[in-house]
C-alpha positions in Angstrom: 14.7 5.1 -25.5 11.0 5.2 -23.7 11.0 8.2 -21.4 9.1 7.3 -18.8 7.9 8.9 -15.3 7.7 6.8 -11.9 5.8 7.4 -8.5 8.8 6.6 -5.6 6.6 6.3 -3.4 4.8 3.5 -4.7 8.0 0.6 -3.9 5.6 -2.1 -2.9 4.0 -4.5 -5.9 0.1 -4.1 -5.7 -1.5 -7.7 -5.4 -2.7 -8.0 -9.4 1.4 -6.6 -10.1 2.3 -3.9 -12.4 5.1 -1.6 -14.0 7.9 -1.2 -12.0 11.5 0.7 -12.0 14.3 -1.9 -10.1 17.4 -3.1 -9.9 18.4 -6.0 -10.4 22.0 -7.7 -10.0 23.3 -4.4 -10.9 20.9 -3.5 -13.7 18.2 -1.0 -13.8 15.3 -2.2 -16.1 11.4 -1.2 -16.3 9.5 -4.8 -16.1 6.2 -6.0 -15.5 6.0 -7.7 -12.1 3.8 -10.2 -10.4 4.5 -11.7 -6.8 3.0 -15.0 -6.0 2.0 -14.3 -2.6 2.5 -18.1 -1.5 6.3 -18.6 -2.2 7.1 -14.5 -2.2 8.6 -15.8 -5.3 8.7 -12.6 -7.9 7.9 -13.1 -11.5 9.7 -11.0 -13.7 8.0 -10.2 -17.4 9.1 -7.8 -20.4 6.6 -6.7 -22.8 9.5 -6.5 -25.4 9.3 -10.8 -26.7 13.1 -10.3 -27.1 13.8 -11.1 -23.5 12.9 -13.8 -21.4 10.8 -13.8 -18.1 13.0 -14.2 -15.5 11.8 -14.7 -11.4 13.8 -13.6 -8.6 13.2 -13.5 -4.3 11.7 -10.6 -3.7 14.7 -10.1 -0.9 16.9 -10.1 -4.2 15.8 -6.9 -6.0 15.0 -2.7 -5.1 11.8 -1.7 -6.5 12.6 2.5 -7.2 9.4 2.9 -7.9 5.9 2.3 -10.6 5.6 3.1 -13.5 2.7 5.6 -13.9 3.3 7.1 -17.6 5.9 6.4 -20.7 6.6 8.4 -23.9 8.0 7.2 -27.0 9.1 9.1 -29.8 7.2 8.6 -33.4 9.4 7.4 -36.2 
Protein backbone atom coordinates (compact mmCIF):
# COMPACT_ATOMS: atom_id res chain seq x y z
CA UNK A 1 0.00 0.00 0.00
CA UNK A 2 3.40 2.14 -0.57
CA UNK A 3 2.62 5.03 -2.93
CA UNK A 4 5.30 5.46 -4.82
CA UNK A 5 6.52 7.85 -7.80
CA UNK A 6 8.60 6.53 -10.90
CA UNK A 7 10.80 8.40 -13.62
CA UNK A 8 9.61 6.58 -17.20
CA UNK A 9 12.15 7.70 -18.63
CA UNK A 10 14.61 5.99 -16.75
CA UNK A 11 13.76 2.02 -18.41
CA UNK A 12 17.32 0.93 -18.53
CA UNK A 13 19.01 -0.73 -15.13
CA UNK A 14 22.00 1.56 -14.17
CA UNK A 15 25.27 -0.72 -13.83
CA UNK A 16 25.24 -0.92 -9.71
CA UNK A 17 21.04 -1.80 -10.27
CA UNK A 18 18.28 -0.17 -8.43
CA UNK A 19 14.41 0.33 -7.84
CA UNK A 20 12.50 -0.50 -10.57
CA UNK A 21 8.54 -0.61 -11.77
CA UNK A 22 8.09 -3.99 -14.25
CA UNK A 23 6.15 -6.47 -15.39
CA UNK A 24 6.62 -9.55 -15.10
CA UNK A 25 4.63 -12.75 -16.49
CA UNK A 26 1.74 -10.63 -16.13
CA UNK A 27 2.48 -8.96 -12.81
CA UNK A 28 3.36 -5.55 -12.02
CA UNK A 29 5.74 -5.49 -8.90
CA UNK A 30 8.40 -2.69 -7.57
CA UNK A 31 11.84 -4.89 -7.01
CA UNK A 32 15.28 -4.21 -6.52
CA UNK A 33 17.19 -5.17 -9.68
CA UNK A 34 20.77 -6.10 -10.60
CA UNK A 35 21.94 -7.32 -14.21
CA UNK A 36 25.04 -9.34 -14.40
CA UNK A 37 26.49 -7.80 -17.32
CA UNK A 38 28.24 -11.15 -18.42
CA UNK A 39 25.16 -13.53 -18.87
CA UNK A 40 22.48 -10.35 -19.25
CA UNK A 41 21.04 -12.69 -16.69
CA UNK A 42 18.62 -10.27 -14.36
CA UNK A 43 18.48 -10.73 -10.64
CA UNK A 44 15.40 -10.09 -9.15
CA UNK A 45 15.33 -9.00 -5.20
CA UNK A 46 12.43 -7.83 -2.75
CA UNK A 47 13.29 -5.94 0.31
CA UNK A 48 10.09 -7.52 1.91
CA UNK A 49 11.96 -11.24 3.36
CA UNK A 50 8.48 -12.72 2.52
CA UNK A 51 9.30 -13.30 -1.08
CA UNK A 52 12.05 -14.96 -2.70
CA UNK A 53 14.63 -13.59 -5.22
CA UNK A 54 13.74 -14.66 -8.31
CA UNK A 55 16.13 -14.00 -11.88
CA UNK A 56 14.78 -13.65 -15.19
CA UNK A 57 16.37 -12.72 -19.07
CA UNK A 58 16.33 -9.49 -19.29
CA UNK A 59 14.37 -10.12 -22.87
CA UNK A 60 11.72 -11.61 -20.45
CA UNK A 61 10.43 -8.50 -18.54
CA UNK A 62 9.26 -4.44 -19.25
CA UNK A 63 11.05 -2.14 -17.00
CA UNK A 64 8.06 0.97 -16.67
CA UNK A 65 10.33 2.81 -15.10
CA UNK A 66 12.71 3.65 -11.51
CA UNK A 67 11.76 4.23 -8.65
CA UNK A 68 12.77 7.67 -7.49
CA UNK A 69 10.50 8.24 -4.19
CA UNK A 70 7.89 6.00 -1.99
CA UNK A 71 5.42 7.00 0.81
CA UNK A 72 4.01 4.95 3.41
CA UNK A 73 1.39 5.72 5.70
CA UNK A 74 2.21 5.73 9.63
CA UNK A 75 0.20 3.31 11.70
Amino acid sequence: NDIVVVNRNEQQIHPGGGIYSLVWQGKRMIKRLQINPNTKILNIKSDNSNYDNLTSRLDEIKIEGKLIWYGREMK
